[in-house]
C-alpha positions in Angstrom: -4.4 -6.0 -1.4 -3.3 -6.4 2.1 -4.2 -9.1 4.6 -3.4 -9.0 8.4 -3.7 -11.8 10.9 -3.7 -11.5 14.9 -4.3 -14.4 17.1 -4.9 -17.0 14.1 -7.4 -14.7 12.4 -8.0 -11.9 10.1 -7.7 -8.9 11.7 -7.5 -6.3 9.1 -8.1 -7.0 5.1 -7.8 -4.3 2.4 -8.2 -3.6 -1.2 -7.8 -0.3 -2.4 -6.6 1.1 -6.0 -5.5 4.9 -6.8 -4.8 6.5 -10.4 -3.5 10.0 -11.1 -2.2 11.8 -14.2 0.5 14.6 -14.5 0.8 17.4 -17.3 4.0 18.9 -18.1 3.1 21.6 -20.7 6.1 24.1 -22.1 4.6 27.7 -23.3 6.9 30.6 -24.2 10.1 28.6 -22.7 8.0 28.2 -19.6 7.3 25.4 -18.0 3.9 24.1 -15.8 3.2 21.2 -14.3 -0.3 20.0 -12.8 -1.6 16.7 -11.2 -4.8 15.2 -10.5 -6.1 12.4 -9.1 -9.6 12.6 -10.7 -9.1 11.3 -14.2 -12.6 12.9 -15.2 -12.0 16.0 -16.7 -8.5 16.1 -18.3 -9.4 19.8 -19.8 -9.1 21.1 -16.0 -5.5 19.8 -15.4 -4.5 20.9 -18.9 -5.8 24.7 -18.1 -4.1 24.6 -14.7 -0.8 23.1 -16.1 -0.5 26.1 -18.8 -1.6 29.0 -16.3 1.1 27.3 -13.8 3.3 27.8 -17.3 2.0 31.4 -17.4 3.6 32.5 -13.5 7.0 30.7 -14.4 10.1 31.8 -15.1 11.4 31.3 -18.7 14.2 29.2 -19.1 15.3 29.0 -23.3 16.8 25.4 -22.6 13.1 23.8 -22.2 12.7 21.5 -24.7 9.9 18.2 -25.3 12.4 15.5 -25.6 12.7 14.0 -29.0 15.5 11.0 -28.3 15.8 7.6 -28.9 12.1 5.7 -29.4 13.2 2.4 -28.5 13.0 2.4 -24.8 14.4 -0.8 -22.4 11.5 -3.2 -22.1 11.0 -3.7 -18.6 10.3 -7.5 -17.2 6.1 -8.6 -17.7 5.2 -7.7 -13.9 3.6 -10.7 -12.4 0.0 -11.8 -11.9 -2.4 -9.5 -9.1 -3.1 -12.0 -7.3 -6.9 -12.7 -6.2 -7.8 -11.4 -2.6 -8.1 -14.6 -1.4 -4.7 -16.0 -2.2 -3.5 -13.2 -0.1 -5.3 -14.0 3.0 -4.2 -17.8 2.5 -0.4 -17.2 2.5 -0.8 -14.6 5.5 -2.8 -17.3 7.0 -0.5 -19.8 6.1 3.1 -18.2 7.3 0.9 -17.3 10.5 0.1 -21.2 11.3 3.9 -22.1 10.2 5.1 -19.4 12.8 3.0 -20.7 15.5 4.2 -24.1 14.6 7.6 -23.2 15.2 9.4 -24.6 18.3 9.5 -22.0 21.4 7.0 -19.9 19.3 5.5 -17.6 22.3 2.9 -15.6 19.9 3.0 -13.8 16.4 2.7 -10.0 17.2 2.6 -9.0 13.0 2.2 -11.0 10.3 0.8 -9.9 7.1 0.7 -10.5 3.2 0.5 -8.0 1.1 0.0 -7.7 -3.1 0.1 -4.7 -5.4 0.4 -3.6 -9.1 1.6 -0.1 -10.6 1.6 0.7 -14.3 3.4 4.2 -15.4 2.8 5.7 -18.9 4.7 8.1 -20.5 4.2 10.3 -23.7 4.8 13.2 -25.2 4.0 15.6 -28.6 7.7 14.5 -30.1 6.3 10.5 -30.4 7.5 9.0 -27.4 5.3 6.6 -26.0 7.1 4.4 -23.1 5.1 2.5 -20.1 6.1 0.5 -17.1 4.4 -1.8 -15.4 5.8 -3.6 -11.8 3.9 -6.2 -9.3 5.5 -6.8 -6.1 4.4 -8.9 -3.1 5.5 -9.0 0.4 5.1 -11.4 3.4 6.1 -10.2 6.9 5.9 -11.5 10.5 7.1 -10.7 13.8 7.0 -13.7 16.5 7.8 -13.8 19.9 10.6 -16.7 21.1 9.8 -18.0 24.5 12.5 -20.1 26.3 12.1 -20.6 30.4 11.0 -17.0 31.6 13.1 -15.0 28.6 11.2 -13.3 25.8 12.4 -12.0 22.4 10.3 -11.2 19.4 12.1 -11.4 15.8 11.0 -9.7 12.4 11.8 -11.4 9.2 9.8 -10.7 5.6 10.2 -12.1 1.8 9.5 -10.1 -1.0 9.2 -11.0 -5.2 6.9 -10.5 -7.8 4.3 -13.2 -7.4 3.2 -15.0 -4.5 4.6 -18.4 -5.9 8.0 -17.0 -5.2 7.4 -16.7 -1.5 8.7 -18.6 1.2 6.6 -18.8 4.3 8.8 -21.5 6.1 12.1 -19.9 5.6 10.8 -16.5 6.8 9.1 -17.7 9.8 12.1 -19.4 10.5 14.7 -16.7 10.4 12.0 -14.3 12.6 12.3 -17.1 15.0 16.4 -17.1 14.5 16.5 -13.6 14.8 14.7 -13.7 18.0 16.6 -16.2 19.8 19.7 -14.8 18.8 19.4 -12.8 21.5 18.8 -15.7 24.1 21.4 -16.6 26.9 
């Protein structure tokens, strides 16, 4: 989910999802790999991962690995947040910046939200995942003091949108851009 905001409005809002799969198949002490995108027909990538198998060289130290089962859990990732939360904090650090004293104009500011989840398995009984949620706030604001200009970027980044601070990055944008002042 990301949400952009221009001259105290939404200018851009998206919400877009991808998926993919990857094969890693070992015939002969060959190896092939294939990818897709299109989770629909999993007999296709399989065909293409052994005939990729079939052109490659073989290598005898190929091997499915067969290790330790008990993987490092990973931290829970966070919460997706819902679309409009996303539009509200990029709403919200856009009003703060604005807010700020010598505040000329906001030239970026944006919010953005995402999830990924990674699977991993094999023939040998390893079965391992990762999931990971990350969230990002962003602005750029231009400083105006007599006839000088600066613009300053500052962003905050965690795993849920709780643990962003709007006032604190506008407010080191705005640092940033009158550092360069006098």
């Amino acid at each position: 989910i990301t949400a952009s905001v221009f001259g105290g409005e939404i200018d851009e809002f998206m919400r877009t999802s991808s998926q993919g799969a990857g094969l890693r198949v070992i015939k002969d002490n060959k190896a092939g790999f294939a990818y897709t995108v299109l989770l629909d027909d999993a007999s296709e990538v399989a065909k293409l991962a052994v005939s990729n198998a079939g052109i490659a060289d073989a290598d005898e130290n190929f091997n499915i690995y067969a290790g330790e089962m008990d993987y490092a859990k990973s931290p829970a990732a966070g919460d997706m947040p819902d679309s409009s939360d996303v539009v509200n904090i990029a709403m919200e650090l856009y009003d703060y910046s604005m807010g700020i004293q010598h505040a000329h104009n906001v030239q970026m500011c944006a919010a953005e939200a995402e999830q990924s989840q990674i699977v991993i398995a094999n023939t040998n009984g390893i079965l391992a995942q990762h999931s990971r949620s990350d969230v990002v706030v962003a602005v750029d604001v231009v400083a105006r003091r007599d006839d000088w200009t600066e613009s300053g970027f500052s962003f905050d980044v965690g795993k849920e949108l709780r643990e962003l601070d709007v006032r604190s990055t506008a407010e080191d944008a705005m640092r940033r851009a009158l550092e360069y002042y006098g």
